[in-house]
C-alpha angles and dihedrals in degrees: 000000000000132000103214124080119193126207120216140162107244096251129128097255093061092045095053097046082062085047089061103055119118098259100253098058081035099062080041104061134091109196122201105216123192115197101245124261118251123178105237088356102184126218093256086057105046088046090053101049089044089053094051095034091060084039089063094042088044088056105031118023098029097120088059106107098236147323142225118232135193150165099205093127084051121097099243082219087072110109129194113189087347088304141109120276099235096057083053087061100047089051088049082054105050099127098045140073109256128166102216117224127229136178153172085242090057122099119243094259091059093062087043088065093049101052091038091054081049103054100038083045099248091128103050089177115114083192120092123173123215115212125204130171129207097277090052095047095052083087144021090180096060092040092047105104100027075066082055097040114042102019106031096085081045096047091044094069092057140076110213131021125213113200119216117200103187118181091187114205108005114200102079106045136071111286103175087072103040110085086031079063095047099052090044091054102046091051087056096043098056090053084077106018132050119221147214096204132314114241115200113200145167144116145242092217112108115212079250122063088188095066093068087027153046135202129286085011132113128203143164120226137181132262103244083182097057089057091047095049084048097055092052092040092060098042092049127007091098084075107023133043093244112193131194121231132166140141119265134224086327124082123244090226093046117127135160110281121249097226127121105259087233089071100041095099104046088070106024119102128189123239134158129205127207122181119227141170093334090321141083120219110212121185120174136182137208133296106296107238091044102046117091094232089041103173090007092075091086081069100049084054096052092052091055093048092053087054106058119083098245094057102107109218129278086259091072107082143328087272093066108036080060093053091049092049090053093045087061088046094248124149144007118347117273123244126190089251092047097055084072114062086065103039093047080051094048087038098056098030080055094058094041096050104034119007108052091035090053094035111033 
């Protein structure tokens, strides 16, 4: 079993980057997937994208062992058929095996859907995960009896317990005490509980690329979340399975854009990541529809990219050989959706191959 946990919105493109594994790193892999957020999403909606989502994993991903899934990015208030959205979700995902996900933070009819798959055998799963984020993990004191409180009649009905630690986005929080709070409370949290295996996860990607940089730039910057895993990996993986997770080349706070598709392309701006080493490099060009190579400027990136000495070969995975495609102007034209079926690839088959086996 793998080491390694992405995260990644429930959305084709991610889907399709696992797809695209080379099948080896593919039947090892647990990914961790988010329904996607959408501002005033409506039930139709939400019923439509589950149904093709499973679909896709159905097609394309099916010999992976099993999955996380999760609607924290989903207004609880959201109803399908009078229930809540998250039984509608398990029910979507009846033939496959899917790891249910429960928190403090979840209203009491989410819970309700887990334990009820469960017991009509929906959820086949005995694997639960348990997901906190950094407010809840400064203390296992404070969260104790919410614990008690909200997840103990969930967690019951299962056999094993994976615990998610999930910082989140990285760059604008303490983190000198982060990994400090996570060891602490994972110490205090397996005095009462048993688990499978702990997964700390998390990113140093804001929801806005344009906060760390500005158009027509390129820059590298460092992986604050690869510091804090290792800092709990060395002080306690000799008695506890810690797992990496993180997310990509995609922020955890990233969501589709409100804006009129008319006017799209007046303020997008293509960039392209590509994870390297503990850093990411990010270039990015101009707005689209005022730039003289418009669309065009996902080639002039990648050109950059297979030029630099970290970029590993267009042998390496799906993600490079099409970088280095696009490098050399061959294909179809690249959207900004499009860019990140391969980078996520390149992304993912780069962790698996190199970096867990050389830094772990």
């Amino acid at each position: 079993m793998t080491e390694y946990v992405p995260f990644l919105k429930l959305k084709s493109n991610e889907v399709m980057a696992v797809k695209e594994l080379e099948p080896g790193l593919r039947k090892t892999i647990t990914p961790f997937f988010d329904f996607p957020y959408m501002k005033n999403r409506t039930e139709e909606s939400f019923i439509s994208t589950t149904d093709r989502m499973i679909r896709s994993i159905k097609k394309n991903i099916a010999d992976i062992p099993y999955f996380y899934l999760d609607n924290f990015d989903v207004d609880s208030s959201l109803l399908i058929d009078g229930s809540n959205n998250y039984a509608y979700l398990l029910s979507a995902c009846e033939d496959l095996p899917v790891v249910p996900v429960i928190s403090i933070d979840r209203n009491p009819e989410h819970m309700q859907a887990v334990c009820e798959a469960k017991n009509s055998r929906q959820l086949k799963s005995d694997l639960i995960a348990l997901r906190f984020v950094a407010g809840d993990f400064e203390s296992f004191d404070v969260v104790a009896d919410e614990i008690i409180e909200c997840l103990d009649d969930a967690l019951r009905r299962f056999v094993n317990i994976d615990l998610i630690l999930d910082c989140r986005i990285c760059l604008n929080q303490e983190l000198d005490s982060l990994a400090p709070n996570i060891i602490l409370f994972i110490q205090k949290f397996t005095n009462e509980y048993s688990i499978n295996r702990v997964i700390v996860t998390g990113s140093s990607i804001p929801a806005s690329i344009a906060d760390i940089l500005s158009v027509q730039a390129e820059t590298e910057f460092a992986r604050a979340e690869l510091d804090i895993f290792k800092q709990v990996y060395d002080e306690i993986d000799d008695k506890f399975n810690v797992v990496l997770g993180d997310y990509g080349i995609v922020s955890p706070n990233y969501s589709d854009v409100d804006i009129m598709p008319e006017a799209m392309l007046n303020i997008t701006a293509p960039k392209i990541i590509y994870t390297f080493d503990k850093h990411h490099y990010l270039a990015r060009g101009g707005a689209i529809r005022t730039h003289k190579r418009g669309f065009q400027q996902y080639n002039d990136l990648a050109a950059r990219i297979v030029k630099k000495a970290f970029y590993r070969g267009a042998n390496y995975s799906f993600g490079d050989k099409f970088l280095e495609e696009k490098s050399r102007s061959l294909g179809s034209q690249v959207t900004p959706s499009s860019i990140l079926k391969p980078t996520i690839n390149a992304h993912i088959t780069y962790m698996l191959n190199d970096y867990i086996s050389d830094e772990i």
